[in-house]
C-alpha positions in Angstrom: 0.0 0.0 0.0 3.0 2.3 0.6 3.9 1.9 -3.2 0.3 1.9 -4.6 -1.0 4.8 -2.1 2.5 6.9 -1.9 2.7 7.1 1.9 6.3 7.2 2.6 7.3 3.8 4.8 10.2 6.0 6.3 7.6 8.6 7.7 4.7 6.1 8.6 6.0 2.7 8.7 4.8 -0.3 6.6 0.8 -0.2 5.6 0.1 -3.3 3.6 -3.0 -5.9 3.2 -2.3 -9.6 3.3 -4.6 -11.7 1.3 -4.4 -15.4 2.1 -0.7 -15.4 3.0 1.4 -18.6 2.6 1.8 -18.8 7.0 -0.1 -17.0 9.6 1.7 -13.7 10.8 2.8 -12.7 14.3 -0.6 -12.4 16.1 0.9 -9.6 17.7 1.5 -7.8 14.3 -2.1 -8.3 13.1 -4.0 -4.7 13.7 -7.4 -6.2 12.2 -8.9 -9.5 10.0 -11.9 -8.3 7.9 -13.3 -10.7 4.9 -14.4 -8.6 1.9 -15.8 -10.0 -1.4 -15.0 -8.4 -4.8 -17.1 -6.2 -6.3 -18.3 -7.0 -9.9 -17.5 -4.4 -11.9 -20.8 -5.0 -14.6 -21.9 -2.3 -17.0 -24.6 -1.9 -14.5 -22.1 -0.7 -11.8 -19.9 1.3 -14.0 -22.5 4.0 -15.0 -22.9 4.0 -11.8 -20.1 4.8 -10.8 -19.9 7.6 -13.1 -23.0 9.3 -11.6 -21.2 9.0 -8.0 -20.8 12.6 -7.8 -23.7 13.6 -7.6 -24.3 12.0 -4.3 -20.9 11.8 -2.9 -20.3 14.0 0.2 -24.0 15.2 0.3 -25.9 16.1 3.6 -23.1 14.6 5.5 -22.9 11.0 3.6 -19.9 9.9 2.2 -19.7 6.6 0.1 -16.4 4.0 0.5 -15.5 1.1 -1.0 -13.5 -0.7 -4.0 -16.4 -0.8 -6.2 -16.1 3.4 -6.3 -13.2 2.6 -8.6 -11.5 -0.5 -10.2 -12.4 -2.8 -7.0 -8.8 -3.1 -6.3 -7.6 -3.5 -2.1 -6.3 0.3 -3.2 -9.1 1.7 -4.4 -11.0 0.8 -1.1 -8.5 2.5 0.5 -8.3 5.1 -1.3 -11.8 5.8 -1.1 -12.2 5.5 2.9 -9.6 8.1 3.3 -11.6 10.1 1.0 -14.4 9.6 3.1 -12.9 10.1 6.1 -11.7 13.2 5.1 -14.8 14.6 4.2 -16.6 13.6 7.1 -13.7 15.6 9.1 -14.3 18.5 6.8 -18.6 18.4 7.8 -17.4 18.1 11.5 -14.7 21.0 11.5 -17.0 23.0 9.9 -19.8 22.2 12.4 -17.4 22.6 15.5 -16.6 26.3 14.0 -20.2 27.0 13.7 -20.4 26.2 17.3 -17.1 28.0 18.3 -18.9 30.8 19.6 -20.7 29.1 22.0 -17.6 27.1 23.2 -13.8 27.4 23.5 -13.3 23.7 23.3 -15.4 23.5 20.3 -13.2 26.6 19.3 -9.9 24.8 19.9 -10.8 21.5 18.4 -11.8 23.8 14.8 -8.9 25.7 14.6 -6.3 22.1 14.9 -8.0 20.8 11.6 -7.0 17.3 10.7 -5.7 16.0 7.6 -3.3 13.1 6.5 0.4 13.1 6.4 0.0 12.4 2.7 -1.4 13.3 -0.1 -4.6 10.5 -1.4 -4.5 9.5 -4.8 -5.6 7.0 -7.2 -3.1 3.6 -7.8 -1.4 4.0 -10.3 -2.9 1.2 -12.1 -5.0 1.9 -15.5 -7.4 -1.2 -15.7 -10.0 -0.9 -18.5 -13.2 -1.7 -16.8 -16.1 -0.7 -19.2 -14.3 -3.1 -21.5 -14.3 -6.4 -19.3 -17.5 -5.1 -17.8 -19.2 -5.1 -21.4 -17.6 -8.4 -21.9 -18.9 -9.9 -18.6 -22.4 -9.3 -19.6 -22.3 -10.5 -22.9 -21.3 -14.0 -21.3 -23.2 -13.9 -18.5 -27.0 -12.7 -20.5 -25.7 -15.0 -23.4 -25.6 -18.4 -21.0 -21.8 -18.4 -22.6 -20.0 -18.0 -19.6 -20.9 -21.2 -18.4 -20.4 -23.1 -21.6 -17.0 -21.2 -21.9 -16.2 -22.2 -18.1 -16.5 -25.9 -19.3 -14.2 -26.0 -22.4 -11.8 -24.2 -20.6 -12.0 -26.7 -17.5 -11.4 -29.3 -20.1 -8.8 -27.8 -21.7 -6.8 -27.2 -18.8 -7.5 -30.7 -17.5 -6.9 -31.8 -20.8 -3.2 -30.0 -21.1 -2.5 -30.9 -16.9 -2.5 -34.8 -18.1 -0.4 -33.9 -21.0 2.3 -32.4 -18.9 2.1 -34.9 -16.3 2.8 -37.7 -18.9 6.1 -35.5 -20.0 6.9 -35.1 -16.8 7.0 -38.7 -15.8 8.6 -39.4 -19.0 11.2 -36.6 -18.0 11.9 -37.5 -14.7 11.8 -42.1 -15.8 15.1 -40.5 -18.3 16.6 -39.1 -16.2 16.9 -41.4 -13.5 17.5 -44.2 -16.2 14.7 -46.3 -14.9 13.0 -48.8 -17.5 9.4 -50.0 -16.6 5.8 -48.5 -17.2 5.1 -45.4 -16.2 2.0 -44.8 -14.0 -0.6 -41.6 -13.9 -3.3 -40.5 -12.5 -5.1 -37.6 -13.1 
């Protein structure tokens, strides 16, 4: 995240997400465990994405999530810092209203918040509306489920073709003579 999100490591430390990682880290390093699933990023959802602003950061409500952008870790990120932020803008600007009536309220207004770092979009350029259109051309078609079984069986297909060179690979190499057994 400190690549994708440009918050210097050597100002703020390490900010990173683990998805399913190969061993279980220190439980003492863990800040939180959330489960998300993806967004999918159909036509549908990309118009309305593009119609977003005129909703976002209205009457006090702020939208976060992937599914604002490419549906990336990133882009939820991204996004909740955005929202955040605005949500700290409608408070300051509520606590200032009130600073006349109190000199905490006063205080608290004038020591406005905002991150060590500048938010901005990864720098990734995914082309959405393209695998969106194409999503929904399988999927209304029935396609996607008659392509998801040829390609099953061409990968199974190929995976016993390169276990049978393999075998054959490895019988030559140690010299052996005999059958060679599979299973797939």
């Amino acid at each position: 995240m400190n690549d994708l999100q440009h918050i210097f490591e050597k100002q703020h430390g390490p900010v990173f997400v683990t998805s399913n990682p190969p061993f279980e880290p220190d439980a003492d390093k863990v800040v939180g465990r959330y489960q998300y699933d993806r967004p999918i990023l159909d036509a549908a959802a990309i118009r309305a994405q593009s119609k977003m602003h005129t909703i976002q950061n209205k009457e006090g409500i702020s939208f976060a999530g992937a599914w604002l952008n490419y549906g990336l870790h990133e882009d939820g990120f991204t996004s909740g810092l955005r929202a955040a932020l605005a949500l700290q803008c409608m408070f300051t600007l509520l606590l200032t209203l009130s600073a006349t009536y109190s000199t905490t309220a006063s205080h608290i207004a004038r020591n406005d918040i905002h991150p060590p770092f500048e938010i901005v979009d990864a720098d990734r350029e995914p082309q959405p509306a393209l695998a969106s259109a194409l999503f929904d051309v399988l999927e209304g078609t029935g396609m996607r489920s008659l392509l998801g079984n040829v390609l099953g069986f061409w990968l199974d297909f190929w995976s016993v073709v390169l276990l049978a060179v393999c075998a054959l690979f490895v019988q030559l190499l140690d010299g052996s003579q005999g059958v060679v057994e599979m299973s797939g």
